[in-house]
N, C-alpha and C positions, 0 to 999 in steps of 0.2 A: 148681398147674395141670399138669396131664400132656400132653407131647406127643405129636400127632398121629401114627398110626405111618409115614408117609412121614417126618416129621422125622426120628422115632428110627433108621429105616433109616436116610435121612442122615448121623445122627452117627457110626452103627457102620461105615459105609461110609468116611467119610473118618478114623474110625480106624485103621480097617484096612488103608487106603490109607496112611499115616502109618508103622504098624505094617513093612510087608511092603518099603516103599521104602524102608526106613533102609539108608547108605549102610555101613553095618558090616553088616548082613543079607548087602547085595549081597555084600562081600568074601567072608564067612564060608563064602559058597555056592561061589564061584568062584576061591576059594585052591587047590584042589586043582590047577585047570588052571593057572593061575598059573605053576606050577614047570615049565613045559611051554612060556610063552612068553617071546620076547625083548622088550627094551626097547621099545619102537615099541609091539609089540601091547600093552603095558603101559596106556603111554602114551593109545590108541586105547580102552580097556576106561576106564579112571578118566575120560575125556571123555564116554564114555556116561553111565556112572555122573553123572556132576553136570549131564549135558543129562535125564536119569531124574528128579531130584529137585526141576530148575527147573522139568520141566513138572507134575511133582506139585503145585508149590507154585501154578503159575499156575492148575491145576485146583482145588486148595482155591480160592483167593482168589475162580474166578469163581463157586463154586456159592456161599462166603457171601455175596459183592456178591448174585446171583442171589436167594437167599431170605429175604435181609435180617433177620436174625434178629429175634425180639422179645427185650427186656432180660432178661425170665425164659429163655430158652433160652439164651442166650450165657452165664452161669453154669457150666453144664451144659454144653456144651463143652468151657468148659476144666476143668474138673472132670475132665473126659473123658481130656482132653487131658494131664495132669498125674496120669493115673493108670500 
């Protein structure tokens, strides 16, 4: 059974949202400036970074609640998910 293409945007959508928020992405990008601030601003950057990834995770969780997957799409997820 093939899904719908709103599903399929769906899934590429919270891949990529997955993909883009990983909290080694965030560092990898913003290492440069890094060396430029003190302790505190440190501090104040890695709070962001894990208020970033909680509200990622509450955004996944509400569009699965929201679209209630059927048992043949949830395969394909994590299929997704695990690539």
């Amino acid at each position: 059974m093939k899904n719908p293409p709103h599903i399929k945007l769906l899934l590429k959508t919270i891949k990529n949202l997955r993909e883009l928020l990983k909290e080694e992405w965030m560092r990898d990008h913003i290492s440069p400036l890094t060396e430029q601030l003190n302790g505190r601003e440190l501090e104040d950057i890695d709070k962001g970074l894990k208020a970033i990834q909680r509200l990622k995770d509450a955004v996944v969780e509400k569009e699965m609640k929201q679209f209630k997957f059927h048992p043949d799409i949830e395969p394909e997820l994590l299929k997704e998910e695990n690539e």
